[in-house]
C-alpha positions as CSV (number, residue, x, y, z in Angstrom):
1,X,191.4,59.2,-48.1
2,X,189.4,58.9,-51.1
3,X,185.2,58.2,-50.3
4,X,184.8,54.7,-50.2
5,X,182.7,53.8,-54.1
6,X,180.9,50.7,-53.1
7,X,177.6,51.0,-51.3
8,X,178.4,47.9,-48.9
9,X,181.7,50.3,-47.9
10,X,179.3,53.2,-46.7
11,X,176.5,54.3,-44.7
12,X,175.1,56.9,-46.2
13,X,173.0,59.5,-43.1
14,X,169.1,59.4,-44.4
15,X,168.7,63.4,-44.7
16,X,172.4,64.8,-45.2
17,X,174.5,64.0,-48.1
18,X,177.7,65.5,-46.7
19,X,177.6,63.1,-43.9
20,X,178.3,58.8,-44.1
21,X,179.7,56.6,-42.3
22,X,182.7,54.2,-44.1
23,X,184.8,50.8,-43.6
24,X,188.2,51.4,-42.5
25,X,189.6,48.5,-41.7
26,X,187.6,46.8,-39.9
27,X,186.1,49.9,-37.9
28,X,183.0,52.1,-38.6
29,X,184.2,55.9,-39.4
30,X,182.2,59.0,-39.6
31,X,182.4,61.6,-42.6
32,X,180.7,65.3,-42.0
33,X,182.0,67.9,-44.8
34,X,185.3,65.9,-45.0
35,X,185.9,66.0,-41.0
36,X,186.6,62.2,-40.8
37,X,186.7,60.7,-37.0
38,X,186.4,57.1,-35.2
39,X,183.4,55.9,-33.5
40,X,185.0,52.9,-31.8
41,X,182.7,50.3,-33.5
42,X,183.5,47.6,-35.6
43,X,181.7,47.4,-39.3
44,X,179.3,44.9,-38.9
45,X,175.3,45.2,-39.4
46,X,174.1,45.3,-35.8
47,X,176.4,48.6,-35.2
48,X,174.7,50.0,-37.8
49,X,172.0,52.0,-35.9
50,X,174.4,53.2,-33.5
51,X,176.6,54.3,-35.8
52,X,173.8,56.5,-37.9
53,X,172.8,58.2,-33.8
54,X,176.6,59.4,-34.0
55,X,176.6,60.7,-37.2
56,X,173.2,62.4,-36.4
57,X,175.0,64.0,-32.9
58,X,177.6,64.8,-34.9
59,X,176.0,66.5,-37.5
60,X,173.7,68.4,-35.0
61,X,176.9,69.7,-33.4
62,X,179.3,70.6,-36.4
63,X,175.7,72.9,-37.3
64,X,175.0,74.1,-34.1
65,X,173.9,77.7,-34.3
66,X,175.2,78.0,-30.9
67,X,179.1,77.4,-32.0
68,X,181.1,80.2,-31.6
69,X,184.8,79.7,-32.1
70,X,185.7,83.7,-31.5
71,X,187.5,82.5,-28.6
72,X,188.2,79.0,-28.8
73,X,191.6,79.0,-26.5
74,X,194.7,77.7,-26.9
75,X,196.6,74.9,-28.8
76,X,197.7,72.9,-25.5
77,X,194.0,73.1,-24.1
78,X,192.5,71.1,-26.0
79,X,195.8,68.6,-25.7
80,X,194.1,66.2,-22.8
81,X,191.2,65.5,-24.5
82,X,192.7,65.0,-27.8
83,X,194.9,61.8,-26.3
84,X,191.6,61.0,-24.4
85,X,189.9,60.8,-28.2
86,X,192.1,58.5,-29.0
87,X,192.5,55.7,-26.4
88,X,190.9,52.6,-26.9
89,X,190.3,53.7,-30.8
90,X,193.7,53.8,-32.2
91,X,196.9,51.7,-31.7
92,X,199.3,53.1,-28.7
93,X,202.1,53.6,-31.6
94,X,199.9,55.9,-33.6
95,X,199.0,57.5,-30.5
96,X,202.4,58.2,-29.4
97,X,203.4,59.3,-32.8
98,X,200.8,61.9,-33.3
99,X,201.6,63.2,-29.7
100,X,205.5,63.3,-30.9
101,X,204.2,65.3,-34.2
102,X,202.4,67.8,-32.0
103,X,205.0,68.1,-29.6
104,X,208.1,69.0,-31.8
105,X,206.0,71.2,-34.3
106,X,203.6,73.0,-32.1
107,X,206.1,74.8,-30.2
108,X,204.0,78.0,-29.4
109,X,200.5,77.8,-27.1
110,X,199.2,80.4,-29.9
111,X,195.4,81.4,-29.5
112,X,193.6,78.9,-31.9
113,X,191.9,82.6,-33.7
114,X,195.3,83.4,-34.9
115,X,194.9,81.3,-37.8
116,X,198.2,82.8,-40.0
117,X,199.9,82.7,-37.3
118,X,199.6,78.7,-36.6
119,X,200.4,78.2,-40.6
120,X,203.5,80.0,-39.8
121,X,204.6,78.4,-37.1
122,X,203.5,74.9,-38.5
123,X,206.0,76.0,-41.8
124,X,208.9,76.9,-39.4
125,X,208.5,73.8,-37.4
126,X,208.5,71.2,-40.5
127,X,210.9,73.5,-42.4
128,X,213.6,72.9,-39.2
129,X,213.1,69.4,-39.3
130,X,216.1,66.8,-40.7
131,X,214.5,64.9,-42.2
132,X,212.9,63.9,-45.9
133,X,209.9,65.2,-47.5
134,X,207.6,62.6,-47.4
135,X,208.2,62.5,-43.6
136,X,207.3,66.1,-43.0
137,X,204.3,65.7,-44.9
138,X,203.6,62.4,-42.9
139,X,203.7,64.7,-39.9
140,X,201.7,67.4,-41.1
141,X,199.4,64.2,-41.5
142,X,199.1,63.9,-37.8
143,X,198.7,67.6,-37.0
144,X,195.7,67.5,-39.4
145,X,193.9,64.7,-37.6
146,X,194.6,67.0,-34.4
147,X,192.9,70.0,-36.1
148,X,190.1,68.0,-37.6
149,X,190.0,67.0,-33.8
150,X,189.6,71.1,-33.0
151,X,187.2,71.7,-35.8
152,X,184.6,69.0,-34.5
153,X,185.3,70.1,-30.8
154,X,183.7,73.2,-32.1
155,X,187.6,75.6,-31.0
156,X,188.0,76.5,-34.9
157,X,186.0,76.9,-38.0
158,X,188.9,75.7,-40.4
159,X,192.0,73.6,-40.4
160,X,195.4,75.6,-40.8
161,X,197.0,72.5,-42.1
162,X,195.6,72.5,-46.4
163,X,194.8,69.2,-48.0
164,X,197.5,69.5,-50.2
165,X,199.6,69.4,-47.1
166,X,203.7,70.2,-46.8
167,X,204.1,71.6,-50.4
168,X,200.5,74.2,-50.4
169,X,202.4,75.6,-46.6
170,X,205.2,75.4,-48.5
171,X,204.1,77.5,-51.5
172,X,202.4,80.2,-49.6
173,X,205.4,81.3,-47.8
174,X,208.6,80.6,-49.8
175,X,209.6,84.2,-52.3
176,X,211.5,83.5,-55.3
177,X,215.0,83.4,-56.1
178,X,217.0,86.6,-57.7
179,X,219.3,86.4,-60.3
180,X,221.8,88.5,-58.3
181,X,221.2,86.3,-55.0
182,X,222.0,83.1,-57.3
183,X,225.7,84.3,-58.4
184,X,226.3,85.3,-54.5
185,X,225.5,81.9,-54.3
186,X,227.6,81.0,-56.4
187,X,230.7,83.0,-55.4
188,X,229.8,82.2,-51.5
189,X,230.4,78.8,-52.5
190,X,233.5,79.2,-54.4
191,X,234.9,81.4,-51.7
192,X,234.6,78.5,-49.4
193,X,237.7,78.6,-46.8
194,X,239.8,75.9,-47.7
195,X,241.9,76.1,-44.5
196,X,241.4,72.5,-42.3
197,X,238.9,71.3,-44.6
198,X,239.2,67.2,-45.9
199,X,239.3,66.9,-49.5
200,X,236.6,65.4,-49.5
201,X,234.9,68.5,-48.1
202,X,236.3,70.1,-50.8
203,X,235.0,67.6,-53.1
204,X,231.9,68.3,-52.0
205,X,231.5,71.8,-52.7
206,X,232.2,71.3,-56.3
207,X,229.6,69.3,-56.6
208,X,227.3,71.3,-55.1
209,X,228.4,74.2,-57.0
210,X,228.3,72.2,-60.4
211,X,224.5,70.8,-59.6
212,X,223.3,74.0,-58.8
213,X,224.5,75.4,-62.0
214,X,223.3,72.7,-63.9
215,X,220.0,73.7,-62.6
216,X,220.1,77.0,-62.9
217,X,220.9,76.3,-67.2
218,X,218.6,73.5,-67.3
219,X,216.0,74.7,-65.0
220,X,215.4,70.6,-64.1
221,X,214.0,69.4,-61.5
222,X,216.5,68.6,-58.6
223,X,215.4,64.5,-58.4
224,X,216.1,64.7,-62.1
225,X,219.3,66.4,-61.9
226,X,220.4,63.6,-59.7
227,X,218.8,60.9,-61.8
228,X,220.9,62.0,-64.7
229,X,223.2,59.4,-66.1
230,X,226.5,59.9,-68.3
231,X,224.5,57.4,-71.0
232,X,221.6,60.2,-71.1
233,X,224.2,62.0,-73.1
234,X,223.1,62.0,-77.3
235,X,226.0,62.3,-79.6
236,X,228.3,61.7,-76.9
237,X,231.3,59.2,-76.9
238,X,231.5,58.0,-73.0
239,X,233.9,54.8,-72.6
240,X,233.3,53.3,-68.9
241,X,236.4,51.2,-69.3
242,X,238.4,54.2,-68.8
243,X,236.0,56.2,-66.9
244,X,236.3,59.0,-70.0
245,X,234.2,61.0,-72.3
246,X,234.1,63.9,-74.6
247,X,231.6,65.7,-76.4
248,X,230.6,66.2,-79.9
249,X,228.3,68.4,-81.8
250,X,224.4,68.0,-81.3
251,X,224.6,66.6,-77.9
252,X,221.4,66.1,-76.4
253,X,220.7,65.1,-72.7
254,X,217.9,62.8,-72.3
255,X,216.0,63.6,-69.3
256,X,213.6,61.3,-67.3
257,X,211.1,63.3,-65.8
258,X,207.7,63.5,-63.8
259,X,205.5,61.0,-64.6
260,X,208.1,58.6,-65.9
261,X,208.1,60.7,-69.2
262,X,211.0,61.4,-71.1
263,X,212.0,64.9,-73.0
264,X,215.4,66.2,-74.5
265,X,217.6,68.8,-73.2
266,X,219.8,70.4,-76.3
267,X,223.6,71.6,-75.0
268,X,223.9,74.0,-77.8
269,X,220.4,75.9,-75.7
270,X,222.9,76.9,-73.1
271,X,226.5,76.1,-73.9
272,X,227.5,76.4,-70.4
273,X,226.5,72.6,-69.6
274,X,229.4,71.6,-71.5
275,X,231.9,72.8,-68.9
276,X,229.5,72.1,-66.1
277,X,229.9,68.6,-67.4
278,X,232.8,68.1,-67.6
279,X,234.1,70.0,-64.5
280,X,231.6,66.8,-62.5
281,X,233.2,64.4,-64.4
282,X,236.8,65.4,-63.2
283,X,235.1,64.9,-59.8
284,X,233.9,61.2,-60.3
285,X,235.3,60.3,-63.2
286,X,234.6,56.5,-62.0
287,X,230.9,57.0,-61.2
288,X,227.7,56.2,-63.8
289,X,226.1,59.4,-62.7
290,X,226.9,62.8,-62.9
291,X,225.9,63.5,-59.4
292,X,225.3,61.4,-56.0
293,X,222.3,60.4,-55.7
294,X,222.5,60.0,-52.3
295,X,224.4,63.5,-52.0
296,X,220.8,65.7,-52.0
297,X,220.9,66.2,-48.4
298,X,224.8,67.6,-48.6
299,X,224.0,69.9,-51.7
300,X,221.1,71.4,-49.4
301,X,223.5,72.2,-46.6
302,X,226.1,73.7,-49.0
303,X,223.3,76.2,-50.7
304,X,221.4,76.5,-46.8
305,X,225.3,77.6,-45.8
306,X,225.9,79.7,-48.3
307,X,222.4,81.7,-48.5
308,X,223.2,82.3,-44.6
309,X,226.7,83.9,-45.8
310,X,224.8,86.5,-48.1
311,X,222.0,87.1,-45.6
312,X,219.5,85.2,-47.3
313,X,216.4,82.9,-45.3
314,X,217.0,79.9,-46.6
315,X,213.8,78.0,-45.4
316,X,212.3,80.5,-48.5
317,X,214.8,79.1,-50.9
318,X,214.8,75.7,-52.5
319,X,216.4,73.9,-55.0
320,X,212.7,74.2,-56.9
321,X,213.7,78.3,-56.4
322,X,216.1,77.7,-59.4
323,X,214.2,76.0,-61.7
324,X,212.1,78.6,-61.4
325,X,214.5,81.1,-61.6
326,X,215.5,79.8,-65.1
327,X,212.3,79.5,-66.6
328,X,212.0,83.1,-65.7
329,X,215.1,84.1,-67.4
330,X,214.2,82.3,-70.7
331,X,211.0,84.3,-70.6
332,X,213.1,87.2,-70.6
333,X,215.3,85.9,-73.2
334,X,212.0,86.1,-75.3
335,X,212.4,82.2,-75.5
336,X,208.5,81.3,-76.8
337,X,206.2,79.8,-74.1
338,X,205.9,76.7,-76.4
339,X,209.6,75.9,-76.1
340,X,209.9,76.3,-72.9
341,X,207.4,74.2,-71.8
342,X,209.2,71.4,-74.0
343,X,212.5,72.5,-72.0
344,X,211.0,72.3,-68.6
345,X,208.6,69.0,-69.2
346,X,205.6,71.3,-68.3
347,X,202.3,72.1,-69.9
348,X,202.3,75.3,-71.5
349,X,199.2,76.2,-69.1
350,X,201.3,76.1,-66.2
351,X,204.2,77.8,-68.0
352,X,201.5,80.9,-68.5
353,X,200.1,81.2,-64.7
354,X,202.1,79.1,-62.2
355,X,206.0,79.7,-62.6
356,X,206.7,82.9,-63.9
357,X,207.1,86.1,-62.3
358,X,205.2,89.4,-63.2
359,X,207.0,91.2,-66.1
360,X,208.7,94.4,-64.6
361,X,207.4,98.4,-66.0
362,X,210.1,98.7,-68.4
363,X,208.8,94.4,-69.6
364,X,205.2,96.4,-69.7
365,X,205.9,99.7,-71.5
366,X,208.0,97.8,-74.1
367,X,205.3,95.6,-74.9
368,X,203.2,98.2,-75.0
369,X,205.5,99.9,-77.8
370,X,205.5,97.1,-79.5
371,X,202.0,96.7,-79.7
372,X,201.3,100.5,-81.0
């Protein structure tokens, strides 16, 4: 939650500026260093006072030179009084979903001092989840509360869950993908037993093999992949009364991206999007977009199978794994930074220190030759 801008929205503590109290709907909050909990008093002027005396005992507590969280317990001890916080403050429904959260992710009663080892646990919990992004980080939502919960108990000094919540755990734990791990991919996919399988199945699997190379020569974004249209084409003739199309030269694929901006993808870049194309097409030669847009879920089953089959984790791997994978290889290729930032719809700043691998010693002593 952003801190409240207007001074009638916040109660500011006379002698510490890390500490206020806020509206929030209706009900008085405290703030102290961004450790955000409920008093139980509605926001009206005659709370006021009270509501400063529990800033100030909370304050004095979250400063106490007495704290000492070098042996804080464990997770499910702190359980009780955690629901107890919460009753008559918060509705039942939240309630019960932030007990579900804690329930189905915090699977382990690890000592609250083994910090890594909660982050990893909270990864592996979310990770195994069914469900959609924006629900995992929803959950992670309600974990936090619980360890903001711990940190003004006084059991930990820092909260395992980071503000940028599902994708930061994500980041620090996932490896990158390897060029020869992507064609056994590819092959495991391919190699698919075809014995009592629907066609549909089978249908399936080409699609998820044709998306996943599409992304690998693109090095899109997977919502973008699946966004793609057969009218993003440039210089292509595509008639939807007979479901056909064909390609001429100078095709371009227009490409909606992040931040509802738009760049252009060149075919002749990597001439194998032609036949990647075209082999989707044969599959739904009656459909508006190249791939299903609902089909995101089945695509991450078909590469979470088939990195099992080569003896890969897949919670490390993602379909994110190879877009970065391609912007590596262009790298490689000696493709300049500037063009592929315009390739990937990224800033050439990120290019330089976010998605590329270190160069290998053979990349280094090259260089190095070069530059004598």
């Amino acid at each position: 939650m952003s801190r409240p801008r207007k001074k009638q929205d916040r109660w500011n503590h006379p002698h510490y500026a890390f500490a206020y109290c806020y509206n929030r709907k209706g009900m008085v909050y405290t703030c102290v260093k961004k450790v955000r909990k409920s008093t139980g008093l509605y926001w009206k002027a005659v709370n006021r006072q009270r509501a400063l005396n529990i800033l100030t005992d909370r304050v004095e507590a979250l400063n106490s030179p007495i704290r000492d969280t070098s042996d804080g317990g464990k997770i499910y001890d702190y359980i009780d009084g955690y629901l107890g916080s919460m009753v008559g403050v918060n509705t039942q429904k939240l309630i019960d979903r932030r007990m579900y959260a804690l329930k189905e992710i915090c699977v382990e009663n690890l000592e609250l001092t083994d910090h890594r080892g909660i982050k990893a646990m909270l990864y592996r919990g979310v990770s195994n989840l069914d469900v959609s992004d924006s629900t995992k980080k929803s959950k992670l939502a309600d974990l936090n509360h619980f360890f903001n919960y711990l940190i003004s108990e006084g059991a930990i000094d820092r909260n395992p869950v980071p503000r940028e919540k599902f994708r930061a755990l994500r980041e620090g734990l996932r490896r990158p993908l390897q060029e020869q791990e992507f064609w056994k991919v590819v092959d495991a996919l391919q190699s698919s037993p075809n014995s009592r399988r629907t066609d549909h199945s089978r249908k399936l699997d080409k699609e998820a093999i044709s998306y996943i190379l599409f992304l690998y020569y693109t090095g899109c974004r997977a919502q973008e992949a699946l966004n793609l249209r057969k009218g993003s084409l440039i210089g292509q003739k595509y008639h939807k009364a007979n479901a056909d199309f064909s390609f001429v030269d100078g095709d371009t694929i227009q490409i909606y991206g992040k931040g509802a901006r738009w760049r252009e993808f060149p075919i002749q870049f990597a001439p194998e999007i032609d036949q990647v194309l075209l082999e989707i097409h044969s599959v739904n030669p009656e459909s508006e977009r190249f791939f299903n847009a609902r089909g995101s879920a089945t695509y991450r089953d078909r590469l979470s199978g088939a990195l099992k089959k080569i003896g890969v984790d897949e919670q490390f791997i993602k379909f994110h794994s190879i877009r970065k994978l391609a912007e590596t290889r262009w790298r490689e290729q000696g493709v300049p930074v500037e063009i592929r930032s315009l390739l990937a719809g990224h800033s050439i700043a990120v290019q330089v220190s976010r998605y590329l691998k270190q160069p290998s010693g053979k990349e280094i002593l090259d260089m190095l030759d070069k530059s004598v």
